[in-house]
C-alpha angles and dihedrals in degrees: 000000000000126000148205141190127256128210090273091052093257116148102234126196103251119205121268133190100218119031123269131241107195135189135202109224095166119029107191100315133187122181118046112285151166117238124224114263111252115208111221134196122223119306147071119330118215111182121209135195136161143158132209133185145116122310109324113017125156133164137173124228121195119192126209117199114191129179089227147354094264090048127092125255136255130204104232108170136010124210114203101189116190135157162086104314097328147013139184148199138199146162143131130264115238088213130061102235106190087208121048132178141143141212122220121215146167091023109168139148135092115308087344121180135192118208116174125169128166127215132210 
């Protein structure tokens, strides 16, 4: 599944053409952190990250995307998340990474919590 924001900040299912296989890289997470590497099959990569917490929160999630587990690693998309209780980011890669995961870095805020996933 992919999703988009509505006017009240919600994250809403947006229609797809083919179904979605998600996973979850960050669950709610609060310190800076790595995620674990996931490894995808073919297909379209949406890319999803938002925070939530209490008044200011921002965070910044950097994704990594590698051909194989002996290969380096290249950044392929930065979220800046910022705002007034939450925030979110989302878009699609234009290549098809077999290994995706993300770092999660300059969280802050009250009660502020990451959450990142990625669809194919």
């Amino acid at each position: 599944m992919a999703f988009s924001a509505d006017g009240g900040s919600q994250l809403i299912q947006a229609q797809q053409a083919t179904p979605k296989t998600t996973f979850s890289l960050l669950n709610a997470v609060t310190t800076n952190q790595t995620s674990p590497e996931q490894d995808l099959k073919a297909g379209r990569r949406i890319i999803q990250a938002w925070i939530a917490g209490t008044g200011a929160v921002s965070a910044t999630v950097t994704w990594y995307g590698k051909v194989l587990k002996s290969s380096p690693a290249e950044v392929v998309a930065t979220s800046t998340l910022s705002g007034t209780n939450t925030a979110q980011s989302f878009g699609e890669l234009t290549v098809e990474w077999p290994i995706i995961y993300c770092i999660l870095t300059a969280i802050s805020g009250t009660n502020a919590a990451v959450t990142a996933m990625v669809s194919v």
